[in-house]
N, C-alpha and C positions, 0 to 999 in steps of 0.2 A: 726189402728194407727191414733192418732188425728194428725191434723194439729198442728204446732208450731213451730217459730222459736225460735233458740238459738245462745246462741254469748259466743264466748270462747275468752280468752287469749293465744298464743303459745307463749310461751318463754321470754315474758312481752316484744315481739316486733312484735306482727303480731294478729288482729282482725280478730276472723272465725266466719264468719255468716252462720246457716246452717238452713233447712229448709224443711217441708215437705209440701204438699199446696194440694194433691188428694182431699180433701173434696171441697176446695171454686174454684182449677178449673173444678170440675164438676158441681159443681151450677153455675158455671158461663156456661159453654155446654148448658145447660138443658135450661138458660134462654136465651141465643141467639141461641138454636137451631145449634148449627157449626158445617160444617165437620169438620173432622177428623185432615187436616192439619191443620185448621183453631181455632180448640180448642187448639192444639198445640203453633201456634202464640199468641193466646191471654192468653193464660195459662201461657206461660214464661214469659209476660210482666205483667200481675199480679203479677206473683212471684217475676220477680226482683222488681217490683216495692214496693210492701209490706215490700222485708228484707231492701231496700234502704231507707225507711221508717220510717226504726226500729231506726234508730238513732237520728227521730227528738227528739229536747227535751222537748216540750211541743204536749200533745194527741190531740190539734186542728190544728195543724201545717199539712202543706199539701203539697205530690211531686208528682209529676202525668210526666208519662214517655209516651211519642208519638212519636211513626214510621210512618213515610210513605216514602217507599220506590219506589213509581210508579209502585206495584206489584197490580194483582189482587183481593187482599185483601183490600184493599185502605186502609186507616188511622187504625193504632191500637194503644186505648189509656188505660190506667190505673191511677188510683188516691189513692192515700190512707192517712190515718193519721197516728199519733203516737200511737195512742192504737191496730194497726193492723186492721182495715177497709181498705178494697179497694173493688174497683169498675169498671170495665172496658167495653169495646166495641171493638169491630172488624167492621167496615166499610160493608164490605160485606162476610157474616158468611157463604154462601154458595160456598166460592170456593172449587173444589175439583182435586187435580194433583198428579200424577203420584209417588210414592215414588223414593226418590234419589236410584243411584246403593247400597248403604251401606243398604239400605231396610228402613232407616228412612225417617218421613216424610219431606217433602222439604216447610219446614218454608222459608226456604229464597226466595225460587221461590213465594210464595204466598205475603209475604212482597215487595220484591224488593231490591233494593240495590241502585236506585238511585234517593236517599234525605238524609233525616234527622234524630237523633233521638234528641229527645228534651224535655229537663231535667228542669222544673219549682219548686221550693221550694217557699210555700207564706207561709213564719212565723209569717203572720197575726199582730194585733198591728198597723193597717194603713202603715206598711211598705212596700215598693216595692217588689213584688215578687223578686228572682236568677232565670234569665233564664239561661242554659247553651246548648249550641246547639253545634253538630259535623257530620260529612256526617257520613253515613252509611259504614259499612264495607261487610256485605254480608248479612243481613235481618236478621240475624239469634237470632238474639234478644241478647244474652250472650254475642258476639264479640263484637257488639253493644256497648251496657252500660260498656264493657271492653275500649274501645278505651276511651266513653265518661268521663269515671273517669282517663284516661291518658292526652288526649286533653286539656280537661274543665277543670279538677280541678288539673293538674300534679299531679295525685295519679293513679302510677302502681297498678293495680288491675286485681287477676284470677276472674273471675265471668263466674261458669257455672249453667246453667239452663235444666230442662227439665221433660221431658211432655208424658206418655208413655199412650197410647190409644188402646182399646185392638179392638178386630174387629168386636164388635159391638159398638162399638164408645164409650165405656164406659170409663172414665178417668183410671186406675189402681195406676198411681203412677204421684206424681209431687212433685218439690223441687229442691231446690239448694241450690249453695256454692258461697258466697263470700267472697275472701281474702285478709285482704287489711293491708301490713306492714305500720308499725307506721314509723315515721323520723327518726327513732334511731334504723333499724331492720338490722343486723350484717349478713356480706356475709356467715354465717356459717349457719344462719337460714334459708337465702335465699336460699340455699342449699339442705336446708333439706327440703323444701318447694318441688324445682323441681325434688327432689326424689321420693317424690309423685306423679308427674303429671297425670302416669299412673293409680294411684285409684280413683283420682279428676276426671277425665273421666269417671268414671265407677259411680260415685256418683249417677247417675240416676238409674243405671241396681242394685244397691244394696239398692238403697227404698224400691224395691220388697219385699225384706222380713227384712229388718235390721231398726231400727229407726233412726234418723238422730244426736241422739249422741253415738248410738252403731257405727254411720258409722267416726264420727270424729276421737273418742278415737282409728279406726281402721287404719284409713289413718295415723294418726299423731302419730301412738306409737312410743313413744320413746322422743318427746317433752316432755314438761312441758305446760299440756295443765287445764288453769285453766275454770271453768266455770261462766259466768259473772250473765248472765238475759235470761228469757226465756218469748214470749209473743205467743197468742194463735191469726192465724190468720184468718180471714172469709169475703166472699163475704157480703158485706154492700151498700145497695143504702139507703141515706138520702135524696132520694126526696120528696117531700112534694107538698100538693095544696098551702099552700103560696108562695111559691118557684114559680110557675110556676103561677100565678097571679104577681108578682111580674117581673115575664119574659116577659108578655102581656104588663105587663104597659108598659115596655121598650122600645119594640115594636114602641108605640108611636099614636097620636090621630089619623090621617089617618089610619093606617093599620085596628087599632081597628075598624073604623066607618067602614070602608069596611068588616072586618067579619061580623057586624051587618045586613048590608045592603044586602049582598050577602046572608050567610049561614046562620045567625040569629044563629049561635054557634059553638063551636069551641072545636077540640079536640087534647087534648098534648100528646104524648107520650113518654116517659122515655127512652134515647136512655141507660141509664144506666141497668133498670130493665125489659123493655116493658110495666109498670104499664102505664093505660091511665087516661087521668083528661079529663071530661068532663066540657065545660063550656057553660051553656045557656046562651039567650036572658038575661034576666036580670044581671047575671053575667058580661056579656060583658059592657052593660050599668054602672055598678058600677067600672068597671077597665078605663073605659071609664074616667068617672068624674075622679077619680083620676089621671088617667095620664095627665086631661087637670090641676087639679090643681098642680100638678108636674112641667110643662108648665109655670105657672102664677109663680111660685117660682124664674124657673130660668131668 
């Protein structure tokens, strides 16, 4: 089954965003190396991050979704655009704990519960990014960005996620569901909505074998379920050696003359992909003059 998200109409008052993601979070596994619970956290904040994503309206626009919950996981971020790129990290990709009683893994023991999640849109155009921030509810990443689209933006919203790792650590299935009534969505939909709650939960154990509009048309018969757009989504790092020349200058004329002087070079690494940039002696020397004529500008 390829990765893809899709977005339906219910009843021309309710937005379904649905979702299958087992390819890009396994490339993302593979590239940080994570246990098991640990693929799981950062697997789900990929994925809501990407279908949260799917709405920008312009492919360079950018939302990037961070937990930290003061859990042994520290910081877990994702970023993505409008054409379905994203990119994320887990803090420390080697935690590993105990599964909850239900036999799933314990995302929220690994996240935490006590901070933030924290929801950035830069729609680019030199305009100020939308920060939206709201405390955490239980680490679990879906409760999370649930509360955050209640709090932040007063939009009730179902949002489930999830992340099924088989026991050699291999991804199996990932995707999710978000649900998000329009202003005008009638108590009779709403209805028919939480008649469903009990297949919405099950959205993850039926990835296994069903695609993720054999599983809407399944949850929602009996709606009027129209289908909108569909986009294809995948782990994407856009770092570049300019990018990170660009990051040295920043840095500033002291720190640079100190890589110089000390280690005579200096090496980047991609907290997105683990790709390294090497940069020598003379390298240093060139970002060098530039950052001092950067300096002389301002």
């Amino acid at each position: 089954m390829k990765d893809t998200i899709r977005r339906y109409l219910l009843n021309d008052e309710v937005i379904i965003t649905a979702s299958s993601t087992r390819d890009l979070v396994e490339e993302a596994k593979n590239i940080h190396s994570t246990y098991p619970v640990c693929t799981a956290a950062l697997g789900r904040t990929l994925t809501g991050t990407v279908m949260m994503a799917h709405t920008l309206k312009n492919d360079d626009m950018l939302l990037t979704v961070s937990l930290n919950g003061g859990g042994p996981a520290g910081t877990v971020l994702a970023t993505a655009n409008g054409r379905g790129e994203v990119k994320g990290y887990i803090e420390n990709p080697y935690v590993n704990l105990p599964a909850k009683e239900n036999g799933k893994l314990d995302v929220g023991g690994a996240i935490g519960k006590d901070g933030f999640v924290t929801v950035t849109r830069d729609l680019g155009n030199g305009l100020e990014p939308y920060i939206g921030r709201t405390e955490l509810v239980s680490g679990e990443v879906a409760e999370d960005l649930a509360m955050y689209f209640l709090k932040s933006e007063q939009h009730n919203t179902i949002v489930y996620l999830s992340v099924w790792v088989d026991i050699d650590t291999t991804v199996i299935a990932a995707g999710g569901l978000i649900i998000s009534p329009l202003p005008n969505c009638s108590d009779a939909t709403l209805d028919f909505i939480e008649s469903r709650v009990f297949d919405i939960s099950n959205y993850g154990l039926m990835l296994l074998s069903m695609t993720p509009d054999e599983i809407v048309h399944r949850i929602f018969d009996g709606g009027d379920l129209k289908f909108i757009e569909e986009k294809e989504p995948r782990y994407h790092c856009d770092c570049s050696v300019e990018r990170f020349e660009r990051g040295i200058i920043a840095i500033g004329e002291k720190e640079i003359s100190d890589m110089i002087e000390e280690d005579g070079q200096a090496e980047v690494v991609c907290r997105f992909c683990n790709k390294k940039y090497h940069f020598g002696k003379k390298d240093l020397i060139r970002l060098l003059d530039e950052a001092r004529k950067n300096a002389g500008k301002n």
